[in-house]
C-alpha positions in Angstrom: 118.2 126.4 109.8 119.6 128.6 107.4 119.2 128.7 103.2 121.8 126.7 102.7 120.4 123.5 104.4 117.2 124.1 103.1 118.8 124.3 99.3 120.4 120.7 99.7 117.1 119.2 102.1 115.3 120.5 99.0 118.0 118.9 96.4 117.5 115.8 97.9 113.4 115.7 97.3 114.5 116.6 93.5 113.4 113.0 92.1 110.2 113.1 93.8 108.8 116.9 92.6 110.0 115.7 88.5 108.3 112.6 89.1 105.1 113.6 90.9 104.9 116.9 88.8 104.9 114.5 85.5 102.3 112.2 86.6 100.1 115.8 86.9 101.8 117.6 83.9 100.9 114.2 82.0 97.3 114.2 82.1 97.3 117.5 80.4 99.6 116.6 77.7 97.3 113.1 77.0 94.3 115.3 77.0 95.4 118.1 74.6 98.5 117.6 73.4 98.3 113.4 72.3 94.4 113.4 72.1 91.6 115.4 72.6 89.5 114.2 75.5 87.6 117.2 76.4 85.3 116.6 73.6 82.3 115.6 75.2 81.0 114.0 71.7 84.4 111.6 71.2 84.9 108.1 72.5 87.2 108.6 75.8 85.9 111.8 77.1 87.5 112.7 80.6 83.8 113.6 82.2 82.8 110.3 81.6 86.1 108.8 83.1 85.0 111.9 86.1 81.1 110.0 85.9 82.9 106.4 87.0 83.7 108.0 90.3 80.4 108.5 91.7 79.5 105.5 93.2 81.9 104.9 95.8 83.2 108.4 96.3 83.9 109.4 99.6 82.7 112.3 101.2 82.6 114.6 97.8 79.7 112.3 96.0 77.3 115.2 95.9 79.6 117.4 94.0 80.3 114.8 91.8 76.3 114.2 90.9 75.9 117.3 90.5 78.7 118.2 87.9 77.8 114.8 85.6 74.0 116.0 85.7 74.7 119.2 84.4 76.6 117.9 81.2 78.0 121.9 80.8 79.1 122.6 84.0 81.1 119.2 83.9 82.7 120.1 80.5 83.5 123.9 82.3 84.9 121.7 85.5 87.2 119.0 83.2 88.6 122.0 81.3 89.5 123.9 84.1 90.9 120.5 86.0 93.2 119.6 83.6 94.8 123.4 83.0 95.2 123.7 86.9 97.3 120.0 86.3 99.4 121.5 83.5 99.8 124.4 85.6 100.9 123.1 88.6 102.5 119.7 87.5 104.6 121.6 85.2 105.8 124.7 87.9 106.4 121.9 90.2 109.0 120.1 88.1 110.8 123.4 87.2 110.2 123.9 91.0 109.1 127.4 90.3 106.8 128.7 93.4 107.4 125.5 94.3 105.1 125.4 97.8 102.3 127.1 96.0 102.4 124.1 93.6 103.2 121.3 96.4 99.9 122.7 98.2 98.5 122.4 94.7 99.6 118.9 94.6 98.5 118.2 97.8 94.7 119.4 97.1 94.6 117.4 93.3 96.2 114.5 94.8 93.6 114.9 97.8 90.8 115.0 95.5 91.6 112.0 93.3 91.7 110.1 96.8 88.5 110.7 97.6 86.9 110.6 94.2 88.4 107.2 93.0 90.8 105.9 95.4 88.2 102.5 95.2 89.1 102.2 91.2 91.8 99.5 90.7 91.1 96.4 88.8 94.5 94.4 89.6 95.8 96.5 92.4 94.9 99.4 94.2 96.0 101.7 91.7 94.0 105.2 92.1 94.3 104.9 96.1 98.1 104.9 95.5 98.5 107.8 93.1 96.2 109.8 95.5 98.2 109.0 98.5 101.7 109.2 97.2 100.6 112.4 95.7 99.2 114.1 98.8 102.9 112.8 100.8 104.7 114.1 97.8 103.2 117.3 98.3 104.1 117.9 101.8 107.1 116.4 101.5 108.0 119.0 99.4 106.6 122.2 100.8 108.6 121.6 103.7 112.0 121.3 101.9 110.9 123.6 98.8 112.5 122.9 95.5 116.6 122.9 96.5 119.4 122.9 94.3 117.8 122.5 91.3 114.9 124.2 91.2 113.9 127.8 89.5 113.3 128.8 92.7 117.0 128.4 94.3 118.1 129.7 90.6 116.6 132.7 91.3 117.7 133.0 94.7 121.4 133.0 93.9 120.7 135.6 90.7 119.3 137.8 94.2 115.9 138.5 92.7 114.4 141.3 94.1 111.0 139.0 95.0 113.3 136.6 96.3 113.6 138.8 99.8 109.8 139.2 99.9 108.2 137.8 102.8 105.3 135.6 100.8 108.1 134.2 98.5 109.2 132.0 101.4 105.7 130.8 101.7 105.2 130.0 98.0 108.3 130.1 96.5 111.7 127.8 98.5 114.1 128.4 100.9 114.2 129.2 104.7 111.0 128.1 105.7 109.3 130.9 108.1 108.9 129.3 111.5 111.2 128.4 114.1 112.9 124.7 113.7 111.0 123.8 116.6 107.7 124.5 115.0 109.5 123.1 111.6 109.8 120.0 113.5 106.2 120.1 115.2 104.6 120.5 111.6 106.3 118.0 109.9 105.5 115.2 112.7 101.8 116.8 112.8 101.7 116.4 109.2 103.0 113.2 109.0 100.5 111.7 111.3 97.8 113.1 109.2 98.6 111.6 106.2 99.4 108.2 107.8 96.0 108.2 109.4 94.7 109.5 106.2 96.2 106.7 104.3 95.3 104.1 106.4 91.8 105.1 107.2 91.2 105.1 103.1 93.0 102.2 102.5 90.5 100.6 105.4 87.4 102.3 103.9 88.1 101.9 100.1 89.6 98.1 100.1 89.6 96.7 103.9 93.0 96.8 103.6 94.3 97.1 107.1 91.9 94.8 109.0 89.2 92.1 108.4 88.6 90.7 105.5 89.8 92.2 101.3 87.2 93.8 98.9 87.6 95.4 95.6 84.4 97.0 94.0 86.1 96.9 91.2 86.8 92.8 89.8 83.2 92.2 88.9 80.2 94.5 87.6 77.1 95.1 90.2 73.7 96.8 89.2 71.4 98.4 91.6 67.2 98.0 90.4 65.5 100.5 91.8 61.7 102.1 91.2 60.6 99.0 89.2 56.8 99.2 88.5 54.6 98.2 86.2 51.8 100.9 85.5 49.2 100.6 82.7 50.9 97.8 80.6 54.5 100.0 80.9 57.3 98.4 82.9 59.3 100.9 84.2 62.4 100.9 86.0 65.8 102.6 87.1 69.0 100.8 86.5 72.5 102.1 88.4 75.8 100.4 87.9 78.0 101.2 90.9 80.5 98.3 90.8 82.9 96.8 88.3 86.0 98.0 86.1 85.7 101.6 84.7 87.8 100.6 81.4 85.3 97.6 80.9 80.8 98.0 80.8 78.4 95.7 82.0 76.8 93.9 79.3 72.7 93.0 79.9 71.6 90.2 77.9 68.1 89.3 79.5 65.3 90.6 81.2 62.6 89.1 82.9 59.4 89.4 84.3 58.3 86.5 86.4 55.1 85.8 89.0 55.6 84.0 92.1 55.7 80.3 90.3 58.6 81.4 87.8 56.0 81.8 85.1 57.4 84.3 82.9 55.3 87.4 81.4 57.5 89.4 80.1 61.4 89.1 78.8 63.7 90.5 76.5 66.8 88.6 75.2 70.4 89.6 74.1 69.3 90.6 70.5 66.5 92.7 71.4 68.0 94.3 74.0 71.2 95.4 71.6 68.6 97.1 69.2 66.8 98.7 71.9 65.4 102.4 71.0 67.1 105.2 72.5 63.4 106.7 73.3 63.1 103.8 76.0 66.1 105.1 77.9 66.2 107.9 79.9 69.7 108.5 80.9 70.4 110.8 84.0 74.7 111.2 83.6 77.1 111.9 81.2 78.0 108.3 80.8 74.7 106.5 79.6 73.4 103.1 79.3 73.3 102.7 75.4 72.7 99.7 73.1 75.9 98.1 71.7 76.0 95.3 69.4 75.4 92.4 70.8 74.1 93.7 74.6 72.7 96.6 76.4 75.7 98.3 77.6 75.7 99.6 81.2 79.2 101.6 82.0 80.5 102.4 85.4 78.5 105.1 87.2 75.8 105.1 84.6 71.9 105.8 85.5 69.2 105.2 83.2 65.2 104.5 83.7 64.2 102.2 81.2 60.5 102.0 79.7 59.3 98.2 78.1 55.8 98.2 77.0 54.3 94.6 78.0 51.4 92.3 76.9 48.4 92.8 79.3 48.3 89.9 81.9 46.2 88.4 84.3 47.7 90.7 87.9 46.7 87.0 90.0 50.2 86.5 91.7 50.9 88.0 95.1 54.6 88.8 93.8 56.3 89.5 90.9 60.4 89.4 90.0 62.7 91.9 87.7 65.8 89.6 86.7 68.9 91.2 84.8 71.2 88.6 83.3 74.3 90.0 82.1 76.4 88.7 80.0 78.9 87.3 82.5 76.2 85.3 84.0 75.8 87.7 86.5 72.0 87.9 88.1 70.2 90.7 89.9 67.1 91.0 90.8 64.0 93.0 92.5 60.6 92.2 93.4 58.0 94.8 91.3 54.8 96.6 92.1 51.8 96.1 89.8 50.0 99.0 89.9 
């Protein structure tokens, strides 16, 4: 196959790189340009947007623990993230080392997959942008940027780098491998990212057998460490379900024995002014008191401290019940110690 076939295989892909190399190029310009979101002290910060992927990541959860416990090293991470997407969504529009930036869009697309391809309130939204993204990518790193690309622009001019041997592997044009292997890699390829698409789409949503889930229509909140330790009730709260745009809002807590009688409880009103010295948050996005609930966003951790009336310890169990605001219950049986 020679440079000519590969300029118009290449012109034909040319709606795909502007369009996949805005949605990149975009999230830079919102971030820096229209807004600033890498200020970790404003409203919409992108490492808390980053914190509502942890719960139901797949496969790259410890990484993302790691970076929203370590508030710096998240900031360092976002920064970096969103100049590698101006970089590369921007090259790959102008299609200027145009299979550099398709492997680039390959690996962000890849990583927005796994991070949040569960996140979709109405339809399956970040799934789709990660698997569109990571096809795109291929797509276009076999048939390089074409007609009207920098790349082909400079091949006609007769660059001097243009006759390197790496510019064919980062740059456009002729491919080096044989069309047999051309052929091999792209059917290889393609398999992959099926599989890969359907094996996420089963994992994240059930969406290819069995029956449909979305972890992200209603709010969930995982109890964990309850205990109740010299008239102190302690406990952990984790919120791993739900919509990222919207918090879950605790209006009542509870403390009940085995009969339902209850010793302990804090309504709607008390738990909206509740002191900041009672929460112990453990990520960037943190369980805070808003005004008329105790706010809990997506992929937030907190340990919460409650100090209680002394009671009589005569029942054999005792209950933890969260009421949120949507009428939403969970509970958890405690440990008197």
């Amino acid at each position: 196959m020679n440079n000519y076939n590969y300029m118009y295989g290449g012109m034909f892909t040319t709606a795909l790189r502007w369009v996949a190399g805005w949605t990149y190029f975009s999230a830079f310009w919102r971030r820096l340009v229209l807004e600033n979101k890498l200020n970790p002290d404003e409203a919409g910060y992108i490492g808390e947007k980053f914190n509502h992927f942890l719960p139901n990541a797949l496969g790259i959860k410890p990484v993302i623990e790691h970076l929203v416990s370590n508030p710096e090293s998240l900031w360092w991470a976002m920064v970096s993230f969103t100049l590698i997407e101006g970089i590369v969504g921007l090259f790959f529009m102008l299609g200027l080392f145009t299979r550099l930036m398709s492997f680039g869009v390959f690996s962000l697309a890849f990583g927005i997959l796994l991070g949040s391809g569960w996140l979709g309130t109405t339809c399956l939204d970040e799934w789709q942008i990660g698997v569109l993204g990571v096809a795109a990518g291929f797509t276009v790193f076999m048939s390089g940027g074409g007609k009207y690309a920098l790349d082909e622009y400079c091949i006609r001019k007769n660059k001097s780098f243009t006759h390197k041997k790496w510019f064919a592997v980062i740059g456009s044009g002729i491919l080096p491998v044989k069309d047999k292997t051309a052929g091999k890699i792209v059917l290889i390829g393609s398999v992959f990212i099926l599989g890969l698409t359907l094996y996420t789409n089963q994992y994240f949503h059930g969406g290819v057998y069995g029956k449909l889930h979305n972890l992200s229509v209603r709010p969930h909140v995982i109890i964990s460490n309850a205990s109740v330790q010299n008239e102190v009730l302690t406990f952990t709260v984790f919120r791993d379900e739900g919509a990222d745009v919207y918090g879950s809002f605790l209006i009542g807590i509870q403390l009940k024995d085995e009969n339902g009688n209850i010793i302990f409880e804090q309504n709607q009103a008390q738990l909206s002014q509740l002191p900041h010295k009672q929460i112990k948050n453990d990520y960037v996005a943190k369980v805070k008191p808003g005004k008329h609930s105790l706010i809990l966003p997506l992929g937030a951790k907190a340990t919460l401290h409650f100090q209680i009336p002394s009671f009589k310890n005569t029942s054999k169990k005792y209950t933890l019940e969260l009421t949120d605001i949507s009428g939403l219950n969970w509970t958890q049986e405690i440990t008197i110690l």
